[in-house]
ROLONU-421719 format. One line per 10 residues: number of its first residue (from 1); their letters; for each residue x, y, z negated of N, C-alpha, C, CB. Coordinates in steps of 0.2 Angstrom, whole numbers. Glycine has a CB too. Example, Ala and Ser with C-alpha at 12.3 -4.5 7.8 and 13.67 -1.06 7.14 Angstrom:
<pts>
1 = AS = 66/-28/-39/62/-22/-39/66/-16/-39/57/-22/-45  64/-11/-35/68/-5/-36/64/0/-39/70/-3/-29
</pts>
This chain:
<pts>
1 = XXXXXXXXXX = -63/-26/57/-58/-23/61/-58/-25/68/-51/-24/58  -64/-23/71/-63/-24/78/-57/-23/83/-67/-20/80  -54/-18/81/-47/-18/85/-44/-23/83/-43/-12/86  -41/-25/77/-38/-32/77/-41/-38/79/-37/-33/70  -46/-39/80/-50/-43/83/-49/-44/91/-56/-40/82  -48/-38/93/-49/-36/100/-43/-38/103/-51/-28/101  -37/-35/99/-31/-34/103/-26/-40/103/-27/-29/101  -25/-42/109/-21/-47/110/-14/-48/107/-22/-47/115  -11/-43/105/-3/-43/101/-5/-45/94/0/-34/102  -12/-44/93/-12/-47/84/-13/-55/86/-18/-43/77
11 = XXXXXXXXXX = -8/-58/81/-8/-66/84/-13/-69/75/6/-70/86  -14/-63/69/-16/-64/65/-17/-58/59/-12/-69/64  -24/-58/55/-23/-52/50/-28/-54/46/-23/-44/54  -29/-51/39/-32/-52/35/-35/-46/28/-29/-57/35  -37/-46/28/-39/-39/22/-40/-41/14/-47/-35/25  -35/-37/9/-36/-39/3/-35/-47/2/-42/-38/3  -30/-50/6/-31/-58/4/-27/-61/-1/-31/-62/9  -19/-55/1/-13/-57/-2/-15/-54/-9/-5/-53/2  -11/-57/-14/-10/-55/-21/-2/-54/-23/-13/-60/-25  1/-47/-27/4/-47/-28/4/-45/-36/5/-44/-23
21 = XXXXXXXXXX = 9/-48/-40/8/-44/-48/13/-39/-48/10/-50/-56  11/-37/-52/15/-28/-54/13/-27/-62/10/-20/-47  16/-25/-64/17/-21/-70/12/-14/-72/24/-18/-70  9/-12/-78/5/-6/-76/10/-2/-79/-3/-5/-79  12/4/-77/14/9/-82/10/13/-89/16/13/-78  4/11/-88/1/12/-93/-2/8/-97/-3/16/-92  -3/2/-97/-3/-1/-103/4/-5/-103/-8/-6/-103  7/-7/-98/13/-12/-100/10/-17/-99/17/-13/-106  4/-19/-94/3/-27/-92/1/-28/-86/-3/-31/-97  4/-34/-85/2/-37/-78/-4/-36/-74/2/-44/-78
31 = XXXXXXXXXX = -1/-34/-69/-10/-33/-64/-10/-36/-58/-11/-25/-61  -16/-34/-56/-15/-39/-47/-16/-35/-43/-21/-46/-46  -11/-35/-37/-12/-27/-33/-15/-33/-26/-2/-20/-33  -21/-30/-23/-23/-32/-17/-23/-26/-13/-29/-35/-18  -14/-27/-6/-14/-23/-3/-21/-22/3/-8/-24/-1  -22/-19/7/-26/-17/12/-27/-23/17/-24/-11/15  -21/-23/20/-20/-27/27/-14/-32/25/-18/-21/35  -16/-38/30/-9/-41/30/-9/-42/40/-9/-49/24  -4/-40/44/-4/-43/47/0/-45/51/-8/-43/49  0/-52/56/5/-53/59/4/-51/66/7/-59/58
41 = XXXXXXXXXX = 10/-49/72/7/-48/77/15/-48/83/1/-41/76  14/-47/90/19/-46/90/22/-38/96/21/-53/92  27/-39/94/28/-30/95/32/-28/102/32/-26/88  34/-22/106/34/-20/112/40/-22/113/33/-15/113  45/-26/109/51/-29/111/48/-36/112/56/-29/106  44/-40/110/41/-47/111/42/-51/105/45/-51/116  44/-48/98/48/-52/91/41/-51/89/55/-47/85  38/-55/83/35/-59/79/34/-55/73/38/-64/80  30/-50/70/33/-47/66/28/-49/59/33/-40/68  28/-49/52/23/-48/49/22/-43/41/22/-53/48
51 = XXXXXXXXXX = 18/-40/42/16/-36/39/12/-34/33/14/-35/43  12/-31/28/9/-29/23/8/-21/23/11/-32/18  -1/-21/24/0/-13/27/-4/-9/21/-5/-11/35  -7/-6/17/-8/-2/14/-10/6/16/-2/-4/10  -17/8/14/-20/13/17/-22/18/12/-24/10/20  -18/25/11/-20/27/6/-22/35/8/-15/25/1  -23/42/4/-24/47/6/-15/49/4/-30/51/1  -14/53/9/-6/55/6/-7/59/2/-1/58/12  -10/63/1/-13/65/-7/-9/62/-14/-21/62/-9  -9/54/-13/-9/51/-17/-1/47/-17/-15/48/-16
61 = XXXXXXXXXX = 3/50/-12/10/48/-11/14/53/-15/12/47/-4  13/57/-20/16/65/-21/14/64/-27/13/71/-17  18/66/-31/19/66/-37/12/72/-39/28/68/-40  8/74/-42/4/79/-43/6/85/-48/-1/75/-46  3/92/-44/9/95/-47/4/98/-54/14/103/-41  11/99/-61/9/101/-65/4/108/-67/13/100/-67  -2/109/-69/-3/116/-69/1/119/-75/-10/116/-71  0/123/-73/7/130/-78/4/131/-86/5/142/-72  -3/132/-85/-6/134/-91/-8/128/-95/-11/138/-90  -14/123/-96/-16/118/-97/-17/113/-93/-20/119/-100
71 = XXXXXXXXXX = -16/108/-96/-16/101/-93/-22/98/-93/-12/97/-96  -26/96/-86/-32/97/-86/-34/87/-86/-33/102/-80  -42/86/-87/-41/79/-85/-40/76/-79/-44/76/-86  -42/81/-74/-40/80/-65/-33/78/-66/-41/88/-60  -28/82/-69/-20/82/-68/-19/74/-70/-13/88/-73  -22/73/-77/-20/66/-80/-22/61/-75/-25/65/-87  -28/61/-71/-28/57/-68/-24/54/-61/-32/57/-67  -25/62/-60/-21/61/-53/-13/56/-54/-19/71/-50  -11/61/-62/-6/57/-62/-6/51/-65/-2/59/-64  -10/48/-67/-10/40/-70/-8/36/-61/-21/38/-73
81 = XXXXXXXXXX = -14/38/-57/-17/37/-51/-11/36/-46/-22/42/-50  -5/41/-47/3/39/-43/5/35/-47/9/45/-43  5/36/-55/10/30/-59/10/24/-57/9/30/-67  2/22/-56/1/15/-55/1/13/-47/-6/14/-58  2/19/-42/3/18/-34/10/14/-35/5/26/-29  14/20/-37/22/17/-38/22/11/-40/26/21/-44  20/9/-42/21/3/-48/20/-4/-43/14/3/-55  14/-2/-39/12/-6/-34/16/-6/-29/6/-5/-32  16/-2/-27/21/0/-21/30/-4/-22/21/11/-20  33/-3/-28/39/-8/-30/40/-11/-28/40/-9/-33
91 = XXXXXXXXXX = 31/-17/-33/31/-23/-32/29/-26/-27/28/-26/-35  24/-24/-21/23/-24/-14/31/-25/-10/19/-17/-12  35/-21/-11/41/-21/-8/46/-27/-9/44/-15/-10  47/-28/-16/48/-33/-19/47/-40/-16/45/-33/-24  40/-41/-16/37/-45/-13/37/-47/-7/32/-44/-13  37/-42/-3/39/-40/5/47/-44/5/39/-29/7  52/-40/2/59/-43/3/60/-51/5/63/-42/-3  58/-54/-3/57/-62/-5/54/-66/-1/55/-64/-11  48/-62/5/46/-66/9/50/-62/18/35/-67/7  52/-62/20/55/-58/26/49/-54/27/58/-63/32
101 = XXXXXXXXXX = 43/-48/27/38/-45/26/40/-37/28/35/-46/19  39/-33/31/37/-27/32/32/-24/27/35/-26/37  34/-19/23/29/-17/20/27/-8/22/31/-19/11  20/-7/23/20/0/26/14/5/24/19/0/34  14/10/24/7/13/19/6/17/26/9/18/8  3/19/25/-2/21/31/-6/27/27/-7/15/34  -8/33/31/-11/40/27/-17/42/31/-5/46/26  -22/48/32/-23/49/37/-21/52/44/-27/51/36  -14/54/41/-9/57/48/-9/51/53/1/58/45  -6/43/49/-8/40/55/-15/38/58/-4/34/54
111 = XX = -20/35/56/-26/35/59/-30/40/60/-30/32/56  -27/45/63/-31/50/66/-27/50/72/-33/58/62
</pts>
């Protein structure tokens, strides 16, 4: 990440480092969710912020909609594929609270 690199307001950041557990919804066991980004930096007021960012297709923030006729294996995945976002995304938040953290998912609306 060159721009993290680059820019002077990030005082710190790291990719994949933090570990969070979470629950699967599909088996019922513990997992280890490795968000995207972690970072700290400080923002246009001058406060000290830190961060847990997460980078996904918004595709994938939306419940997938059921087909009318049959249920296909694309739908099954798609929806395994939110069950277990959610799940992460909870425990990410979770996580976030108990350490004073920002937690933020990011889509390609914002990086473009």
């Amino acid at each position: 990440m060159v721009y993290a690199d680059s820019n002077p307001n990030i005082i710190e950041w790291g990719s994949e480092e933090i570990v969070i557990p979470y629950m699967s919804p599909l088996d019922r066991k513990r997992h280890r969710y490795f968000p995207d980004f972690y970072i700290k930096y400080v923002n246009a007021s001058g406060q000290t912020v830190r961060e847990i960012i997460e980078v996904k297709p918004k595709k994938q923030l939306k419940p997938p909609k059921k087909p009318e006729h049959r249920v296909s294996k694309r739908y099954l995945m798609e929806a395994q594929t939110y069950a277990v976002n959610q799940a992460k995304f909870k425990a990410a938040e979770m996580f976030c609270k108990e350490r004073r953290l920002k937690f933020r998912i990011l889509t390609e609306d914002h990086l473009t």
